[in-house]
N, C-alpha and C positions, 0 to 999 in steps of 0.2 A: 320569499325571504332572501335579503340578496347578501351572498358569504361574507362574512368578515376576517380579513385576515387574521393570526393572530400576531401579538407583536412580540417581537424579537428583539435581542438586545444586540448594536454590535460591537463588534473587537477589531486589533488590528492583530491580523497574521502573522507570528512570530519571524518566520521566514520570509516573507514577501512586502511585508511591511503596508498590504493595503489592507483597508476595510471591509470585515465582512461578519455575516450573519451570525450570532452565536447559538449553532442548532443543530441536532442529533449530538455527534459525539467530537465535538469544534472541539469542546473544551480536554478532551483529552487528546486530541490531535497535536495542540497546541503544548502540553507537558511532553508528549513524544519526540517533536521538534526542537522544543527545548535541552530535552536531555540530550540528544542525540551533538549539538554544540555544546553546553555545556561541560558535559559529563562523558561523550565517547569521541570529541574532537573534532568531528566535522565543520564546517562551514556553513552557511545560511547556504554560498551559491552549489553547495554538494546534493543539497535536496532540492529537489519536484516537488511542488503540492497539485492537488488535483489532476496527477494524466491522465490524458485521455484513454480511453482504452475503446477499443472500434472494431466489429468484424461481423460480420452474417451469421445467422447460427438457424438452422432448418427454413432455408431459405426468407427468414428477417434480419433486416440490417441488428443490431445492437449498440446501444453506445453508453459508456457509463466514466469512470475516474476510480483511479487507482489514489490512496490519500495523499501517501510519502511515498519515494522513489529518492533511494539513496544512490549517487557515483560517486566512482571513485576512477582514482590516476587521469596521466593525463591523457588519455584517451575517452574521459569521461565515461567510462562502462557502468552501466546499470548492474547495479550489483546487490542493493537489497531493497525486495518491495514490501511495503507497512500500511495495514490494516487498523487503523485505530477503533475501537467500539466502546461503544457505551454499558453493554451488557457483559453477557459469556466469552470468553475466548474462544470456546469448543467450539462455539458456531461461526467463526470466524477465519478458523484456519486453512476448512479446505477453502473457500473463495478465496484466500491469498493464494495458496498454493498455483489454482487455476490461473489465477491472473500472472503471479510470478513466471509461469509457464509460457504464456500467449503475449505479453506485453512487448518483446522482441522479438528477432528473427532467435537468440538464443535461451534460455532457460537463466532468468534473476537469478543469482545463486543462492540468494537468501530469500525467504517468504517470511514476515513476521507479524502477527498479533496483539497490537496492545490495548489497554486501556489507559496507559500512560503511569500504573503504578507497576505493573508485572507485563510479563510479555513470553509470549510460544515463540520459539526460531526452530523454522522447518530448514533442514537442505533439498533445495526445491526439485533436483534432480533425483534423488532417492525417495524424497515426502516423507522422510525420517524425521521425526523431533529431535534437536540436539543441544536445547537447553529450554529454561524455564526461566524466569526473572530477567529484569530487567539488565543484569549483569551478562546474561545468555549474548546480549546484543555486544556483537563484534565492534571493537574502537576504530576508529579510522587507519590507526597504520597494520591491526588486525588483519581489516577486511585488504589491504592493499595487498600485504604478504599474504593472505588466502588465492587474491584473484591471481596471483604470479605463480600460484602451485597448482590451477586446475585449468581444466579446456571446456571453455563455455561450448556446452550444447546444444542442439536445436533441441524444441520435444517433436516427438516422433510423426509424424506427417499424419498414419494411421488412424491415430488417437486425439489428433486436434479436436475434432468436432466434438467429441464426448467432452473433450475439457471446456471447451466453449459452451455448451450446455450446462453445465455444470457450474462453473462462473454464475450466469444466468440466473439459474435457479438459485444460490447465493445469496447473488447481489441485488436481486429485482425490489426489493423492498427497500433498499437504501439511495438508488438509482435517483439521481440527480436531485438530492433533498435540497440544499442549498438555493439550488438554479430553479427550482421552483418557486422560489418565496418572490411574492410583489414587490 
């Protein structure tokens, strides 16, 4: 019996403005995007969608995408990384944390979780929760005078591979949904 796809409705990307799949959790990626110009100031060209995220982890390559990636200033610093989900939050935050951690040479400063109605904001550096709601999320001239009052860090060379694992185990179930479809 030969598989049949199933079908799929598409959209156009709020941010990037091309056409794509409407599958797993598009559609609240797409209100986080939103809100994020709308409602906390950004720009379309302040966010990422889908980065890549890349590295070895008990000796296999990995490779997956990060959903949002917000910068800021003009040095364009990666400053907050976003998990959109469909389900729990709870199962959602350490895999941002992970990723906010490993995505640069330094630590995203923000890790955050939405479903596009409510949202978790970690300080990715401590992995402390430091709000809840969608209002938790920093506005754009927030995050600029935040990034001008701290010292982006590396995470710690020792502990890489555990957060790489860790990511992994996460994300492995979400792991290129989109880029799968025929």
């Amino acid at each position: 019996m030969a598989d049949i796809p199933k079908p799929y409705k598409m959209i156009v990307d709020f941010v990037t403005g091309r056409e794509i799949p409407e599958v797993g959790a598009e559609a609240n990626r797409q209100a986080v995007a939103k809100f994020l110009v709308e409602e906390k100031g950004f720009t379309r060209e302040d966010i990422e969608v889908d980065v890549a995220i890349a590295f070895d982890v008990a000796g296999e390559a990995y490779r997956s995408q990060v959903d949002l990636v917000v910068s800021v200033g003009e040095d364009r610093t990666r400053y907050m990384a976003i998990k959109c989900a469909a389900g729990s939050l709870g199962s959602c935050e350490r895999e941002i944390l992970a990723a906010a951690r490993l995505l640069e040479h330094y630590q995203i400063p923000l890790s955050v979780a939405s479903d596009g109605n409510t949202a978790i904001v970690i300080n990715t550096v401590s992995g402390k929760k430091t709000g809840e709601g969608m209002d938790a999320i920093p506005d754009k001239s927030q995050a600029l005078e935040r990034l001008k009052q701290i010292t982006l860090q590396p995470y710690p060379k020792e502990r890489i591979e555990r957060e790489r694992l860790i990511f992994r185990t996460y994300n492995c179930e979400y792991v290129n949904i989109a880029r799968n479809l025929p």
